[in-house]
C-alpha positions in Angstrom: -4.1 -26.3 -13.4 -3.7 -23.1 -11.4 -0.1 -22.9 -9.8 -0.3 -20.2 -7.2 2.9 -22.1 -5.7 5.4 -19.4 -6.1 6.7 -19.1 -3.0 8.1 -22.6 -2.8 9.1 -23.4 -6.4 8.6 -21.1 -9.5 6.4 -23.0 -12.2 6.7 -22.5 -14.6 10.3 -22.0 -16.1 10.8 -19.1 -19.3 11.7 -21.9 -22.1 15.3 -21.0 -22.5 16.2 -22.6 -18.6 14.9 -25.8 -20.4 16.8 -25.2 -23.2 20.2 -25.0 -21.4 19.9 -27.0 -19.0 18.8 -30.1 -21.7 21.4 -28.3 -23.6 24.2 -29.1 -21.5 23.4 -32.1 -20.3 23.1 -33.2 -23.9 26.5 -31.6 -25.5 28.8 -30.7 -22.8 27.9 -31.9 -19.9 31.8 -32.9 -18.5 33.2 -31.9 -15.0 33.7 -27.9 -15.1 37.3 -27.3 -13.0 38.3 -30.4 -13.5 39.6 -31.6 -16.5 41.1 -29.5 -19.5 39.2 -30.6 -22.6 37.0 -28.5 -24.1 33.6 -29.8 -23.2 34.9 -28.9 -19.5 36.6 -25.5 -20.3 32.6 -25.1 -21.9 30.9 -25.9 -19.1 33.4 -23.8 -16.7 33.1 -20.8 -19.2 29.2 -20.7 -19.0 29.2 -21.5 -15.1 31.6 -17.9 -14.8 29.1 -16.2 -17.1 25.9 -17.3 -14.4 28.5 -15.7 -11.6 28.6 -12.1 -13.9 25.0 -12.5 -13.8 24.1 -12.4 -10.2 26.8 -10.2 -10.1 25.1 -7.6 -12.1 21.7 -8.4 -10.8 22.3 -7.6 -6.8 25.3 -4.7 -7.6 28.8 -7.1 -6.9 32.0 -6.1 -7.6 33.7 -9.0 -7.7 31.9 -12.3 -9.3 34.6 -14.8 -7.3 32.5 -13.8 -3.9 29.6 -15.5 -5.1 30.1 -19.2 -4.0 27.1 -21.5 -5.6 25.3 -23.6 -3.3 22.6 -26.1 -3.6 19.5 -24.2 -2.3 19.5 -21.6 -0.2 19.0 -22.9 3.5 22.4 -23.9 2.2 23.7 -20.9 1.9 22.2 -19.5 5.2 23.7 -22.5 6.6 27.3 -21.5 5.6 26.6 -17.8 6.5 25.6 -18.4 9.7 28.0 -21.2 10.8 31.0 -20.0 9.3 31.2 -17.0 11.1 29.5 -17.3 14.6 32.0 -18.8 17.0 31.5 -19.8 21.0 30.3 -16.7 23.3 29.0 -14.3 19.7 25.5 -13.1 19.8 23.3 -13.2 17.1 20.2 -10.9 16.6 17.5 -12.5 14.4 13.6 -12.3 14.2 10.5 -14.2 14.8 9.6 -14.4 10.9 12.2 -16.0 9.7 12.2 -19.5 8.1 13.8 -22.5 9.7 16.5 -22.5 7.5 17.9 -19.3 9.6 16.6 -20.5 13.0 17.0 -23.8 13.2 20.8 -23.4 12.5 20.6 -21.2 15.3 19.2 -23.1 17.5 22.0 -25.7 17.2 24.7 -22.9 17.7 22.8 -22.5 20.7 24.0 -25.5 21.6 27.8 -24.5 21.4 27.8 -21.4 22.9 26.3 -18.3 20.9 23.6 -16.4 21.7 20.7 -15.5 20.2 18.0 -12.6 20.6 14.9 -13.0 18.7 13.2 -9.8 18.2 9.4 -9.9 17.4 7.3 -8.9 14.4 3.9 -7.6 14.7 0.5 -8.9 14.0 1.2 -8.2 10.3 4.8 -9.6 10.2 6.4 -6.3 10.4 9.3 -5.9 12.8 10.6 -2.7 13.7 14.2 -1.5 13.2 14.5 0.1 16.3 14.1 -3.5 18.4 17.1 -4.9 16.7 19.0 -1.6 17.4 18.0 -2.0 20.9 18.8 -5.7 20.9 22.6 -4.9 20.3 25.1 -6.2 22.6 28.5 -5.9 23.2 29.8 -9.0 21.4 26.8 -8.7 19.0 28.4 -10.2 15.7 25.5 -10.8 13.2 21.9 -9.9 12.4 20.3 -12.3 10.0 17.2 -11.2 8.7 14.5 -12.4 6.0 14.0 -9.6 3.1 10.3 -10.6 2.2 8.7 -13.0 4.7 7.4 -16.3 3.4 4.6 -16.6 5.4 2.8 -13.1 5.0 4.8 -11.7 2.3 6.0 -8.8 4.6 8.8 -6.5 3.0 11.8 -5.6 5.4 13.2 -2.4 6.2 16.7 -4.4 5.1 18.6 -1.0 4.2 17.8 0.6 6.9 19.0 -3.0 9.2 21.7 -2.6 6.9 22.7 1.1 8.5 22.7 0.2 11.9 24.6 -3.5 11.3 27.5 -1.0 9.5 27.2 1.8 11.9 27.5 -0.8 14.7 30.3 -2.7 13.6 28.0 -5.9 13.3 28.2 -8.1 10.2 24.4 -8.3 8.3 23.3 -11.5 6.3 20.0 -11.3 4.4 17.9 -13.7 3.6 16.4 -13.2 0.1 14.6 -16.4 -0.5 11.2 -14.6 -1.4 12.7 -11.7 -2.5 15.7 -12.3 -5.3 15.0 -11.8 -8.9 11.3 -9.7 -7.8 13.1 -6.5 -5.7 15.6 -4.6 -5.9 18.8 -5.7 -4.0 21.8 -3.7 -3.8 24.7 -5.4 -1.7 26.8 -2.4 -1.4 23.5 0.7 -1.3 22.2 -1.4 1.3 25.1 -2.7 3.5 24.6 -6.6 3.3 27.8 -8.5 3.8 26.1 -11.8 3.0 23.6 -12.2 0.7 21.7 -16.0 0.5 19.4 -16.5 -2.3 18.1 -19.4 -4.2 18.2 -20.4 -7.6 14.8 -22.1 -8.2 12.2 -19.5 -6.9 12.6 -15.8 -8.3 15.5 -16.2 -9.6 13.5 -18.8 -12.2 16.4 -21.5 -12.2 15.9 -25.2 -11.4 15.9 -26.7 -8.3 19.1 -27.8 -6.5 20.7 -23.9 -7.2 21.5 -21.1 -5.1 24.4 -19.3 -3.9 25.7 -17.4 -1.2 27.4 -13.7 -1.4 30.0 -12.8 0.8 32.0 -9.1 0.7 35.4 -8.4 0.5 37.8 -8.6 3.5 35.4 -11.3 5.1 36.4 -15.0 6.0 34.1 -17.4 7.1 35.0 -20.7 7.7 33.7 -23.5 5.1 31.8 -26.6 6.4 33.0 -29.0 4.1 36.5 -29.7 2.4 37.3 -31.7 -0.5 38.1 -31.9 -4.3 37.9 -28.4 -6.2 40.3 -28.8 -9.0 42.7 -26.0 -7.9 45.6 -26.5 -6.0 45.6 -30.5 -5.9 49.4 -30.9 -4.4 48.3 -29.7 -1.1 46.0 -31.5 1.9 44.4 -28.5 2.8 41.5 -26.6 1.7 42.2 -24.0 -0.8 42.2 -20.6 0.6 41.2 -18.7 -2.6 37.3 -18.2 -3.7 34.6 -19.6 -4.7 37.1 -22.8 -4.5 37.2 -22.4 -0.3 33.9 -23.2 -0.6 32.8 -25.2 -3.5 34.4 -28.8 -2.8 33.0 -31.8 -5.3 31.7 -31.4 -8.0 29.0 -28.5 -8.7 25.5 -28.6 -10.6 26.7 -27.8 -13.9 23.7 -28.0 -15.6 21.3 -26.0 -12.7 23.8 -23.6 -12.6 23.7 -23.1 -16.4 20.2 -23.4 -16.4 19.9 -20.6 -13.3 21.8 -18.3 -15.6 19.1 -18.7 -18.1 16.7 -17.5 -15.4 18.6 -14.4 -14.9 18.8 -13.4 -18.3 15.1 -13.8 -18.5 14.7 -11.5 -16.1 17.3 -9.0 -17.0 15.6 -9.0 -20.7 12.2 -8.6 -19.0 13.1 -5.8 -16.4 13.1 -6.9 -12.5 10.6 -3.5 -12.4 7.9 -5.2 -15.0 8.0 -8.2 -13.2 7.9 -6.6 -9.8 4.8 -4.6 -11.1 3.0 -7.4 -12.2 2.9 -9.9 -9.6 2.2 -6.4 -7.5 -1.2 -6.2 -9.8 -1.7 -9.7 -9.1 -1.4 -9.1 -5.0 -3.6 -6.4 -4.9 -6.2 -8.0 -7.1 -6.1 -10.9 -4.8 -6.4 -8.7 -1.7 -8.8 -6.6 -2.7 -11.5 -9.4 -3.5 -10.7 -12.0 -0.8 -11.8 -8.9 1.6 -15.1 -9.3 0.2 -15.8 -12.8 1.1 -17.4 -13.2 4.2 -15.9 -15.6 6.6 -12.4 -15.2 5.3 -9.1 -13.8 6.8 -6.1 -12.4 4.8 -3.0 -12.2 6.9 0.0 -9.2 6.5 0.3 -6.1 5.4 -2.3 -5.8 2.7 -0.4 -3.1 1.0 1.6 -4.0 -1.9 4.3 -1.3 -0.7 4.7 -3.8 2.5 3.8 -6.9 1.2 5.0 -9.2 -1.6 3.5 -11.9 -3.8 3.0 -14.1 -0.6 -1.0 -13.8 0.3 -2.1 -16.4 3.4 -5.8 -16.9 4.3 -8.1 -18.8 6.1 -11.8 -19.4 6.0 -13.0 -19.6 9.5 -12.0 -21.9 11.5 -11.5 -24.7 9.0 -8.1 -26.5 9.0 -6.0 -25.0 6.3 -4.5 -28.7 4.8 -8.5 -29.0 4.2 -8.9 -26.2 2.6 -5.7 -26.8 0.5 -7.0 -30.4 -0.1 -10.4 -29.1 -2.0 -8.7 -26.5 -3.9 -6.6 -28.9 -5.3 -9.3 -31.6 -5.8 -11.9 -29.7 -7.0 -10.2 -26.6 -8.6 -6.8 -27.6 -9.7 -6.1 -24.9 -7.8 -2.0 -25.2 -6.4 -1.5 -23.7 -2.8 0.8 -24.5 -0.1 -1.0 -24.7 3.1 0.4 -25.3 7.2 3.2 -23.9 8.6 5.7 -23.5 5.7 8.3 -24.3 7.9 8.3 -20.5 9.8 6.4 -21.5 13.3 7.6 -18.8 15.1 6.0 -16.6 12.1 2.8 -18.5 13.0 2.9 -17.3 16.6 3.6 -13.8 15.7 0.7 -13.9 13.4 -1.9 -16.2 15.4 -2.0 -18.6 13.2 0.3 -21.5 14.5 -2.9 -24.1 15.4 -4.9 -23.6 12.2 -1.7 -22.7 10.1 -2.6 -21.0 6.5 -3.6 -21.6 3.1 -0.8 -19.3 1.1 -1.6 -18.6 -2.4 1.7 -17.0 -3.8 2.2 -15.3 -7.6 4.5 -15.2 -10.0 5.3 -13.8 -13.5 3.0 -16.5 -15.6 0.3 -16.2 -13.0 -2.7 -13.7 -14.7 -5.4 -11.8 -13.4 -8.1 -14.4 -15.0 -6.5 -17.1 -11.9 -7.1 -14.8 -10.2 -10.6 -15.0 -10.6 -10.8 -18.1 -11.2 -9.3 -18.4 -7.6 -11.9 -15.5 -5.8 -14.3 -18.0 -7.0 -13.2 -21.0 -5.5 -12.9 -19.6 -2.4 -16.0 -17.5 -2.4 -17.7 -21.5 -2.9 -15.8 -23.1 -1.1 -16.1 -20.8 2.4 -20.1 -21.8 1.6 -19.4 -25.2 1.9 -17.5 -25.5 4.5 
């Protein structure tokens, strides 16, 4: 089996993620923040030590304004709906991922306003659009980092200057990008930073977390238990507790920390510079096939380990269907839940068949996948 799935799940995991996570659940899995015993105090200890972590990984000060989440749509969730109120504007664009418009779209519903600006045929979008976009009771720009559909990188630091120079608060969506690029919170002016645990990052599903600077208080969507401050009704005003209520993912989160140290130990450069090998190897040799479209970029300075195609005409859940049938070959195909990314690209009837690398992917599937395809666009 070829897993070229990436972009939706990481598979597979470095073995020490196994390790903890079967670890804890095994030896100390109690209720971190809740009780006092020591299994708990374990637990709560090792959880701190995943928030040091990120911490290091994307240049945060303080490791209490990282508030773990589930996944990252989330995160994006809390971002965007716990600081947009009736009659802000929001400026966005037309590659992000449902999990940033349709949130959105409901607000739209109760009162904000929202400007969309438009990539281009290869998923770029120009800063200058969002500067122009800017209003006088502009309050956010949400933006992807590295689009899931085309892999396109975005200009985030320089988004980042003219959020900051602007007054305007800038939340980043680093779904395809955490744990592969370089992210600097503070270098690059992000305010909120959503990421998830179980894709880059190399963590297990049901992770992810949600940065948010100093000085700036969004409003949690849910309330409940968090083991501090238990005399009182209301919500803890104190983070992460404000917005961690019930009981967290112990293990995930332990497990997510194994991730991290994986890739610390590895070098986030060395594993950027592989999967870029494996990008442009794929590029380069899909070119050659006769009948076959590759979408973005096609620069591995623009574009990252995110590679859609289609052959002719053919329906891309076709396509997807044979390379899994006859080539164990893993690919995502459709609309990966970014239509509006589809419609920028010209791709929203057929949709695409996105192959997407990670750090256990070598150049031999790579091969191995030129070939399919190469048969395959002969068949069909």
């Amino acid at each position: 089996m070829i897993y070229f799935d990436n972009a939706a799940t990481s598979f597979p995991k470095p073995n020490r993620v196994y390790d903890s996570i079967i670890g804890v659940m095994k030896e100390y899995g109690a209720n971190p923040g809740r009780s006092g015993h020591k299994l708990a105090l374990k637990l709560g200890r090792e959880m701190f030590e995943t928030r040091e972590l990120i911490a290091k990984l994307f240049n945060i000060d303080n490791p209490m304004n990282i508030i773990f989440t589930f996944n990252c749509t989330e995160s994006l969730n809390l971002g965007i709906k716990g600081i947009l109120k009736r009659g802000d504007h929001v400026i966005t664009t037309s590659m992000e991922h449902n999990s940033v418009l349709r949130p959105l779209m409901a607000l739209e519903r109760e009162g904000i306003e929202t400007t969309i600006v438009k990539g281009d045929l290869m998923g770029r979008v120009d800063p200058r659009d969002i500067q122009e976009s800017i209003k006088k009771n502009t309050k956010l720009i949400v933006t992807t980092h590295v689009s899931n559909l085309t892999g396109t990188i975005m200009p985030i630091e320089e988004i980042g200057r003219i959020a900051k120079k602007n007054g305007i608060y800038y939340l980043v969506d680093a779904a395809q990008s955490a744990g592969v690029y370089d992210i600097d919170v503070e270098k690059m002016n992000i305010d909120m930073l959503a990421f998830p645990g179980h894709k880059g990052l190399l963590g297990p599903q049901g992770t992810g977390g949600l940065y948010i600077r100093d000085g700036l208080d969004i409003e949690e969507l849910i309330e409940g238990g968090t083991g501090s401050i238990s005399h009182l009704l209301e919500q803890p005003d104190i983070r992460p507790d404000k917005y961690e209520s019930g009981t967290p993912n112990g293990p995930g989160i332990v497990g997510l920390g194994a991730g991290i140290s994986y890739i610390l130990q590895e070098g986030i450069e060395n594993i950027r510079k592989h999967e870029e090998k494996l990008t442009q190897h794929f590029i380069e040799e899909a070119l050659k096939i006769e009948g076959v479209k590759v979408y973005g970029p096609l620069d591995i300075k623009q574009q990252g380990a995110v590679v859609p195609v289609n052959i002719g005409l053919e329906d891309s859940s076709e396509i997807s269907y044979i390379l899994d049938e006859n080539y164990n070959i893993c690919v995502r195909p459709g609309l990966h839940c970014a239509p509006l990314a589809h419609k920028t690209i010209g791709t929203f009837e057929q949709g695409v068949v996105r192959f997407s690398f990670g750090p256990y992917n070598t150049h031999d599937e790579i091969e191995l996948a030129i070939k399919a395809i190469r048969e395959t666009s002969k068949e069909v």
